[in-house]
C-alpha positions, 0 to 999 in steps of 0.5 A: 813292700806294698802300701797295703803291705805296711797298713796291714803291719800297721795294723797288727801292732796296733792289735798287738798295743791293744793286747799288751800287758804293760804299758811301756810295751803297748806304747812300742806297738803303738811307736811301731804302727805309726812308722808303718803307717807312715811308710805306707803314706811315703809309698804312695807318695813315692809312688805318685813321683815315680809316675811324674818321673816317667812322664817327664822323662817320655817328655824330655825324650821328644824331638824338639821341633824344627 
């Protein structure tokens, strides 16, 4: 899943909160939201590594000089 893809289930468990009729279940919704959210977050953070990664892979890759 994309980050995009998690803030947008984020989001419709927070309507989902805002739309229960108790309590306890408005509280899951909201449990819910906030560990999309934070999948979404560790997305872009895993995604920023990854980019590192291939940059220093292409670097180990040179030839040293001589």
């Amino acid at each position: 899943m994309t980050d995009e893809e998690c803030n947008e289930r984020a989001s419709e468990c927070a309507t989902n909160a805002s739309l229960a009729v108790s309590e306890p279940i408005a509280h899951e919704f909201i449990k819910l939201a906030a560990q999309w959210r934070a999948m979404a977050s560790r997305r872009i953070f895993l995604g920023s590594i990854d980019d590192s990664m291939g940059t220093l892979a292409t670097l180990n890759s040179l030839p040293e000089p001589s």
